[in-house]
C-alpha positions in Angstrom: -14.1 63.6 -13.6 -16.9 62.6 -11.2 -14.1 61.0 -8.7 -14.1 63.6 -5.7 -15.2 61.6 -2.2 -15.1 57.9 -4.2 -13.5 55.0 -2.2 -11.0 52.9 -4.0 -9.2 49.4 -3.3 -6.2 49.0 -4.9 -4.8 45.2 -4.2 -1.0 45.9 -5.3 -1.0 49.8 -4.2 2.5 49.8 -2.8 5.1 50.6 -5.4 5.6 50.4 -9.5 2.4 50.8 -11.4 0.3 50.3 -8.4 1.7 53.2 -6.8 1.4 55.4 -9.9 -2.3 54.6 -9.8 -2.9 55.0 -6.0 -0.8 58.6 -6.8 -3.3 59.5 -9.3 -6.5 58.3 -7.9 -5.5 60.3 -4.7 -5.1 63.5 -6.3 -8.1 63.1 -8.0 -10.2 63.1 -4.7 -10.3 59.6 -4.2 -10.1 57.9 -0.7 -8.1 55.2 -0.7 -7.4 51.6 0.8 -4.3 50.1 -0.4 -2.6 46.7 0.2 0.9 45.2 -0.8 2.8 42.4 0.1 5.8 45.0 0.4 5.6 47.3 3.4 8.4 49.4 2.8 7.2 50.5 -0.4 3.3 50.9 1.0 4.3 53.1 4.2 6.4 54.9 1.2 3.6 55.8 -0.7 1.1 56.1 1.6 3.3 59.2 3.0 3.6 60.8 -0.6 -0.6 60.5 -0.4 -1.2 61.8 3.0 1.7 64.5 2.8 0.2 65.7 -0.8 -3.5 66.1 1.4 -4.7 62.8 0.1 -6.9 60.6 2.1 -5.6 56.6 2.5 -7.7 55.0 4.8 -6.6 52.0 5.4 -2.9 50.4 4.5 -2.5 46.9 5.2 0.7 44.4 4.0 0.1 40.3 3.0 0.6 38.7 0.3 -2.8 38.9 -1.9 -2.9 35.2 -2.9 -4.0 34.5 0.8 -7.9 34.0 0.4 -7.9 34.6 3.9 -5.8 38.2 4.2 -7.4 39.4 1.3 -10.9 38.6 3.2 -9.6 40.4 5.8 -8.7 43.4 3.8 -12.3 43.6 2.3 -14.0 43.2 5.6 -12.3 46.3 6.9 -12.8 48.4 3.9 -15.7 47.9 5.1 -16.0 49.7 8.7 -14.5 52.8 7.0 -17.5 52.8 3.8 -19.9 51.0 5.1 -19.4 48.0 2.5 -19.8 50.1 -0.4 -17.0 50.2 -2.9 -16.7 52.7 -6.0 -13.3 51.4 -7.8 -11.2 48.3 -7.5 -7.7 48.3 -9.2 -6.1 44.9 -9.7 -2.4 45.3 -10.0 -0.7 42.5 -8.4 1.2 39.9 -11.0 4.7 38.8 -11.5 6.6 35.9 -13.2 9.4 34.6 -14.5 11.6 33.3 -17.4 11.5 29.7 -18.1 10.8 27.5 -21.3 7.8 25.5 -21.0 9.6 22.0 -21.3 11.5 22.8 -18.4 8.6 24.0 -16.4 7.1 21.7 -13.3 3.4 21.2 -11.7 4.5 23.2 -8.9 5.9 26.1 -11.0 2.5 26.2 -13.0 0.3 26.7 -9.9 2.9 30.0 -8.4 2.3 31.8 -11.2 -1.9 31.1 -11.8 -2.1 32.2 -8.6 0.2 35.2 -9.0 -1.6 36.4 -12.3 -5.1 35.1 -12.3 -6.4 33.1 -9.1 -6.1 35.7 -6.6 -7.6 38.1 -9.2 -10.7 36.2 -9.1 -10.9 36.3 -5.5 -10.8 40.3 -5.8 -13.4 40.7 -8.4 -15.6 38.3 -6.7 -14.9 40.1 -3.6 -15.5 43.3 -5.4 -19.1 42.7 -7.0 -21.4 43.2 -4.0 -19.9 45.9 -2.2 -20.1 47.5 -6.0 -23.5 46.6 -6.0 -23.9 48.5 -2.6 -23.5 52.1 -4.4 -26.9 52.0 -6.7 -24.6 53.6 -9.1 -22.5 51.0 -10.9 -18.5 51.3 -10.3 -15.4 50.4 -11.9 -13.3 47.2 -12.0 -9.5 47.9 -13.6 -6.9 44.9 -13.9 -3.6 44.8 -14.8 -2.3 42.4 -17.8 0.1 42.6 -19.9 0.6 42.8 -23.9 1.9 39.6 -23.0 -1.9 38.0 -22.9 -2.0 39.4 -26.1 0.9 37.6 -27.9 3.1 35.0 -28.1 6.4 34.9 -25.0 8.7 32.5 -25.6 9.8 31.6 -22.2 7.0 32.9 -20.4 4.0 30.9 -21.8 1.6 30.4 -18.6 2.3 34.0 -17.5 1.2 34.8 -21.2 -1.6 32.4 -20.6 -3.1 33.9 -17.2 -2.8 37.3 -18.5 -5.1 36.2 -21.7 -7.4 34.5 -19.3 -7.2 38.1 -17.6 -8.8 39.5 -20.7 -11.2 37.1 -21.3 -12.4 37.2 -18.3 -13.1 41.0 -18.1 -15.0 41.1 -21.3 -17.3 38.0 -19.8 -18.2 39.8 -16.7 -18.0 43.1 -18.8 -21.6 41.8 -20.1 -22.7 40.5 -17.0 -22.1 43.3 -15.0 -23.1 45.6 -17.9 -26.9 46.2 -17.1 -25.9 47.3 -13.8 -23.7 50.1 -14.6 -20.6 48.0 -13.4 -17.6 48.5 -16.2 -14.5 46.1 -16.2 -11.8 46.6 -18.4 -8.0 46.0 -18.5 -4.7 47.9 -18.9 -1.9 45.9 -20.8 0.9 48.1 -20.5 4.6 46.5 -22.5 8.1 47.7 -20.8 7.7 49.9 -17.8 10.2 49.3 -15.5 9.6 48.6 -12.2 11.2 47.1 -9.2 10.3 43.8 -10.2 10.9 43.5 -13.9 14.1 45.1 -14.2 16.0 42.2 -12.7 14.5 40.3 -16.1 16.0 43.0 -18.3 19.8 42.5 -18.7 20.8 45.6 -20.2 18.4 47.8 -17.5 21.7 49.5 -15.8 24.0 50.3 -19.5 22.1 53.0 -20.1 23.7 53.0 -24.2 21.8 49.3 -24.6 18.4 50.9 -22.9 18.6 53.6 -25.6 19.2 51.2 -28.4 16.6 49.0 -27.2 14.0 51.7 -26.7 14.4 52.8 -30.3 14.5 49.7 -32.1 11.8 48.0 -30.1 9.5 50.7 -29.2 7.7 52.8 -31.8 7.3 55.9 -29.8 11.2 56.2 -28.6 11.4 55.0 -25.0 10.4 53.0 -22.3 6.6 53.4 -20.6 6.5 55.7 -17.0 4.8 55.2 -14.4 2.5 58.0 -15.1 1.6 57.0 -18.1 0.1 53.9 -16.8 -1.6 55.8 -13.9 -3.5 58.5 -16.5 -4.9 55.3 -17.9 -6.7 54.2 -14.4 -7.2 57.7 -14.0 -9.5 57.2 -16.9 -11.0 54.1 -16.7 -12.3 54.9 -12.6 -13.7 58.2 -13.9 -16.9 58.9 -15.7 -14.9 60.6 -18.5 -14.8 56.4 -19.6 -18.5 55.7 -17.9 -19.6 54.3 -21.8 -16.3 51.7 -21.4 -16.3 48.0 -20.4 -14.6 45.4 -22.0 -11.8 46.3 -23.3 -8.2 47.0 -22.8 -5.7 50.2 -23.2 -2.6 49.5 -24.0 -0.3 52.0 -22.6 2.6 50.5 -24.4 4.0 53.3 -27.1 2.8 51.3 -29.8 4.2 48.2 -29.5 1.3 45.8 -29.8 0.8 48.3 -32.9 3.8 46.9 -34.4 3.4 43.1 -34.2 6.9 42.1 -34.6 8.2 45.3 -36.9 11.1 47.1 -35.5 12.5 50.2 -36.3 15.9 48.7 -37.1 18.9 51.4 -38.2 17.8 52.6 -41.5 14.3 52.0 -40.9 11.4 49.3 -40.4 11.5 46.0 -40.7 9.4 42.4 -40.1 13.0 40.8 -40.1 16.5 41.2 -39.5 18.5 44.0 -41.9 21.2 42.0 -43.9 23.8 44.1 -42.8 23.0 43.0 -38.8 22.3 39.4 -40.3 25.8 39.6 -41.6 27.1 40.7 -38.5 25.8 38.4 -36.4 26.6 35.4 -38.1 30.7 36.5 -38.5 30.2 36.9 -34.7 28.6 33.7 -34.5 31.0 31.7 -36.3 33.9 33.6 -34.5 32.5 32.5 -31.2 32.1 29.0 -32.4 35.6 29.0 -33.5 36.7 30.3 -30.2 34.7 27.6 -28.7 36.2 24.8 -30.6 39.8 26.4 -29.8 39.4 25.9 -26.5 
């Protein structure tokens, strides 16, 4: 895979996704320098690496949307490669349910910064040391198939993660001549330790398996390692013809654009018989209501 002795930054390398890719680009041969705002879960996998034989060379915890931490982070990267810089992975985002209308100023600016500001910052960070190689390199962010849709209740996280994707196909052509890819990963429901607290049904493990088969076209929920293979391909030269684009490790539901595999089989809209049944629970609940 042409990865063997490479030097990675992954901003976002502690746990979830970020650890599946760190994981992967480790066994691969990779040296690494990882950052997360979460040092629990950065010492954690930075002893799966160095216990496996993998090489992490620097581990540092802040919080990425500091302009001046994430400097910091860069600069030594640095001493160990001598400013040169093979892969960048861009994992960190997060965000949270709200309806617009109900949204403030202040609200707006948390989560551009969380999904698209610091991001910036990296890349920008990214493109000399890149440079430094002769040989081009790879740039890999994390969206969502959120930037790629509509989310009610999560409109400027949708909006971030679409400015994301443009984004990476812009520099895509700028960075193109000089052997520099960028591309994205929009993975859909892969739990990790910060979106399970948005999914209500996460611990009844009879709702995850009716969710998983009605919503996902392939059965079940993402894994972490099937978000990690797809880094695994985009740092390597098995992708070195790649830039611009996206993969969307999400088991086919960007595929489906709003069909689910309802019982008795596919369907744009809901199956009369669970119509039926959710308007007699409807009208008993309102009846309750008015009871009361």
């Amino acid at each position: 895979m042409g990865l063997a002795g490479k030097f990675a930054l992954i901003v976002g390398g502690g746990g979830g996704l970020g650890r599946a890719s760190a994981l992967d680009l480790a066994r691969a041969g990779v040296t690494l320098a990882l950052c997360d705002r979460d040092q629990a879960l950065l010492h954690e996998t930075v002893k799966i690496i160095r216990d496996e034989g993998g090489r992490v060379a620097i581990e540092a915890s802040f919080d990425a949307r500091e302009p001046g931490e994430l400097e910091r982070f860069f600069r030594d990267a640095d001493k160990v490669n001598g400013g040169r810089l093979d892969v960048l992975v861009n994992v960190v985002g997060g965000t949270y349910r709200q309806p617009f209308a109900d949204t403030v100023p202040r609200g707006w600016d948390a989560i551009m910064r969380t999904n698209f500001t610091w991001l910036l910052h990296s890349t920008h960070l990214a493109i000399p040391r890149l440079r430094a190689t002769g040989r081009g390199g790879s740039i890999i962010s994390f969206t969502s198939i959120e930037g790629h849709r509509a989310a009610p209740g999560f409109s400027v996280y949708a909006a971030m993660k679409a400015a994301v994707e443009n984004f990476t196909r812009t520099l895509a052509l700028e960075l193109g001549p000089e052997r520099i890819r960028i591309n994205t990963i929009a993975p859909d429901i892969t739990p990790t330790e910060g979106t399970t607290r948005l999914q209500s049904w996460s611990s009844d493990l009879a709702k995850k398996k009716l969710v998983e088969s009605v919503a996902i076209p392939m059965g079940r929920f993402g894994l972490y390692d099937d978000v990690g293979g797809c880094v695994l391909f985009l740092a390597s030269d098995l992708s070195r013809y790649v830039t611009g684009t996206c993969i969307h490790p999400d088991g086919g539901t960007w595929a489906s654009a709003g069909w689910l595999n309802w019982p008795g089989g596919y369907s744009n809209t809901v199956p009369a018989d669970i119509a039926d049944w959710l308007s007699a629970r409807s009208s008993q609940e309102t009846a309750t209501k008015q009871g009361n």
